[in-house]
N, C-alpha and C positions, 0 to 999 in steps of 0.2 A: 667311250665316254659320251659322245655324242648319241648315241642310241638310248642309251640314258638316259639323257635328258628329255630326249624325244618322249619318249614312253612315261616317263612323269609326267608334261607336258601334257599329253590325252589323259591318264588319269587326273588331273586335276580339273582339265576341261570336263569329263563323266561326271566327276564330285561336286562340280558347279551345276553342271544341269539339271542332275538327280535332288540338290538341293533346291533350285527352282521349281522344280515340279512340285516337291513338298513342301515349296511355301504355299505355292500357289493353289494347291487345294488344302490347304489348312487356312488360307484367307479367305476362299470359295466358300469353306462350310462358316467358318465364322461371320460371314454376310447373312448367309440361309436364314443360321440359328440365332443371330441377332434382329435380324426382320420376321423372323417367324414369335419368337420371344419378345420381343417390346416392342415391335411395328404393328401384330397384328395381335396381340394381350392387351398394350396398351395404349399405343397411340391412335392406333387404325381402329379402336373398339369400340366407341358412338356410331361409323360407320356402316360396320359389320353387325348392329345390332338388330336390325330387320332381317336375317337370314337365319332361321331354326337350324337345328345340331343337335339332335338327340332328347330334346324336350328344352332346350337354353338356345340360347343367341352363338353367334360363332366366334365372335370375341371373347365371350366367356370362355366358351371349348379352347381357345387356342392357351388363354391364361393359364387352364385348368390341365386341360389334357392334351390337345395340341401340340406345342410344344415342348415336350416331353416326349411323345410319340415322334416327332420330327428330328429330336434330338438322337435318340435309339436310330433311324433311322440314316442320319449323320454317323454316327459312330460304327457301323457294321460298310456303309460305303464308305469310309475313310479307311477302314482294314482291308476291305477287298481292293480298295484302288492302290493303297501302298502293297501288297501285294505285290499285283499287277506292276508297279512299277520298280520294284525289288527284282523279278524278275526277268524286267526289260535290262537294267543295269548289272545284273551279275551278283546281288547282295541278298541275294532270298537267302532263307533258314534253312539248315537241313534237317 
């Protein structure tokens, strides 16, 4: 019985850590894509408007196309890093 509980015991300690890790990069990217999306679309955008980007300023671009493109790029590392870390803890797909 004791062996039992033991081994629950690290499974639940795996299930806490695995779940810390995917807080913690799900608050990482929602930092990015929120400074990338209203810090530098909107707030940062009088300052970023002396800097060209494809014939516009780079606050535009970030408005426009920027984040969008940052966001895609958010979403493809967030699947290879949950991967990766599916496969540290034992929980990948077959």
């Amino acid at each position: 019985m004791a062996d039992q509980s033991t081994n629950s015991a690290q499974v639940a300690e795996a299930d806490k850590g695995y779940w810390q890790a995917n807080l913690r990069l799900i608050y990482i990217s929602l930092v990015i894509w929120a400074l990338v999306s209203f810090g530098f679309g909107i707030l940062l955008r009088p300052l970023l408007s002396g800097i060209a980007v494809g014939g516009t300023d780079l606050g535009f671009w970030f408005a426009q196309q920027g984040s969008i493109l940052v966001f895609l790029v958010l979403i493809f590392n967030y699947a290879w890093r949950m991967n990766k870390l599916d496969a540290e803890y034992g929980v990948e797909e077959e």
